[in-house]
N, C-alpha and C positions, 0 to 999 in steps of 0.2 A: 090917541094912544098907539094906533097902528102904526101911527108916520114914526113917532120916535123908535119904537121897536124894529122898525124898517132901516131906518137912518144908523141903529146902534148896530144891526147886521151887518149893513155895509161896511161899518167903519171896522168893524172887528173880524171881517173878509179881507180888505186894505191894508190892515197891519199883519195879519198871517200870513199874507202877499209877500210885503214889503220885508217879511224879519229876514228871509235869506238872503238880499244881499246887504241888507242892516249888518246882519252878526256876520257874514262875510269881510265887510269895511272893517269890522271893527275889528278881528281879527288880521288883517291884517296890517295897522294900525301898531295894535297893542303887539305883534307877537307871539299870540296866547296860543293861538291854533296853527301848530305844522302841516294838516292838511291845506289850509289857506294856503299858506307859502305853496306848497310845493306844485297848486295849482298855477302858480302863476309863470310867465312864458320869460324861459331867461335864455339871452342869446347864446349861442354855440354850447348848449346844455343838451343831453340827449332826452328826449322823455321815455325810454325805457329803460331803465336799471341794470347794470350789468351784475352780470352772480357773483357774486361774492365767494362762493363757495369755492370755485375751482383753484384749485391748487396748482397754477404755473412754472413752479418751480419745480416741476417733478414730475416723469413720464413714466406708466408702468406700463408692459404688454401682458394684455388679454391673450391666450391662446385660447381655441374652440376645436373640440373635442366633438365625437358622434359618434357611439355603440349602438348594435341594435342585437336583439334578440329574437330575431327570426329574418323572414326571406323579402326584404325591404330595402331602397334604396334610401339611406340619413345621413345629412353633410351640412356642415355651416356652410355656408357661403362664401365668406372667405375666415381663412385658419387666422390667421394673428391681426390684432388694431393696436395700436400704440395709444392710449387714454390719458389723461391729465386726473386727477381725483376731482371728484367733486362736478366732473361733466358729463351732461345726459348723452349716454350711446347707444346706437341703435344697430343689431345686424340682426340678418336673416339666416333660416335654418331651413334647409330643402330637405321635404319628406314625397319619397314616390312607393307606391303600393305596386308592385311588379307582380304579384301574385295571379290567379286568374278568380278569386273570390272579393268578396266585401269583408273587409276587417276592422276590428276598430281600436286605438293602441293610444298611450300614454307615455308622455317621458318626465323621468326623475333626475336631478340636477346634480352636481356633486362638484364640491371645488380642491382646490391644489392651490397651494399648501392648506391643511387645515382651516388656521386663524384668519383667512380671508374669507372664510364664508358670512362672519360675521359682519363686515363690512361691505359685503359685495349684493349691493340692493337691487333686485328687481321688482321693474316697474311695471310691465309685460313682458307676459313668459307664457310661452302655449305649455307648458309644463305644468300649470293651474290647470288645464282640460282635456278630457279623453274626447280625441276625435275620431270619426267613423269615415273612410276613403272607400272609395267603387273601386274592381278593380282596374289599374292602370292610372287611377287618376293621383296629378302631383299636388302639391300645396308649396309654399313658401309662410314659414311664421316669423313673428319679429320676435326679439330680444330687447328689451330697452332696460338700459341699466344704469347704476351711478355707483363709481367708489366712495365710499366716506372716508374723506380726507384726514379720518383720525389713523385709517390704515399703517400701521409700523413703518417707516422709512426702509428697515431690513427687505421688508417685499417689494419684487423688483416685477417681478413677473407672478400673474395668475391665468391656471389653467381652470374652463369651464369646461364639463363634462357633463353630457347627456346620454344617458343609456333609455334607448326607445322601444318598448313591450308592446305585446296584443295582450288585452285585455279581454276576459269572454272563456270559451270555450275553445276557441282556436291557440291557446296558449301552450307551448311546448312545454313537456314534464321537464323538470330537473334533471340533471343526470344521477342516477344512482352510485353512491361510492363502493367500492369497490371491498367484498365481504360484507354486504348488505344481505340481512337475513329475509325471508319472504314470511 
């Protein structure tokens, strides 16, 4: 009784073996399974995908923008990139702390014209986190970003704008307006 209980393990190890490249064959055979296919090696085929997304027929410029609200050095990297819709872009934002204390600040985004903010996706942005600088010390952040190519044909150009605060105690009052009662 042991041996056949033995003998029916093995056989049923053997076939749970054998079913992937069984239902492989036979997928590709039949047709049935596009993963099949598309595993298989076709000459002068690329095996990575190219995006679909990007929209070739159309180039819009990004302009980069940099405010700040205290005694800091903030600057893109470089001011204009010429972008396609639909393709992943990446620049950098220089932040230097010239102060002689430890501070620690945030920046909030804002785009031009309007209706582009909708479509103008970020995928990293130091604009998600308050960061804390020694003083003297610089950073460089990324930007990574993608237009969606539903964007209006009318926008030709978008500007990206960042205004960069201390956050904390070190933050500058508002200015008072003028006939302000006390």
């Amino acid at each position: 009784m042991v041996g056949k209980l033995c003998v029916v393990a093995a056989g049923m190890f053997a076939f749970g073996y054998g079913l992937i490249p069984l239902y492989k064959h036979i997928c590709e055979l039949t047709g049935i399974n596009i993963l099949a296919l598309g595993e298989q090696q076709v000459p002068g085929a690329s095996r990575a995908p190219a995006n679909s997304q990007v929209d070739l027929s159309r180039t819009i410029t990004v302009e980069f923008d940099a405010n700040s609200r205290g005694p800091w050095d903030f600057k893109p990297a470089q001011r204009t990139l010429q972008v396609h819709p639909g393709q992943l872009t990446t620049v950098m934002y220089e932040f230097q702390n010239v102060q002689n204390r430890r501070m620690s600040a945030q920046a909030i985004p804002s785009y031009a014209p309007r209706q582009a903010a909708a479509h103008f996706n970020k995928i990293e942005c130091f604009c998600f986190n308050q960061y804390t600088l020694e003083p003297g010390e610089k950073k460089q952040w990324p930007v990574a970003f993608v237009i969606d190519p539903k964007l209006s044909k009318d926008v030709t150009t978008i500007t990206l704008s960042y205004t960069f605060f201390e956050v904390g105690a070190g933050t500058p009052p508002a200015p008072a307006g003028e006939g302000a009662r006390s």
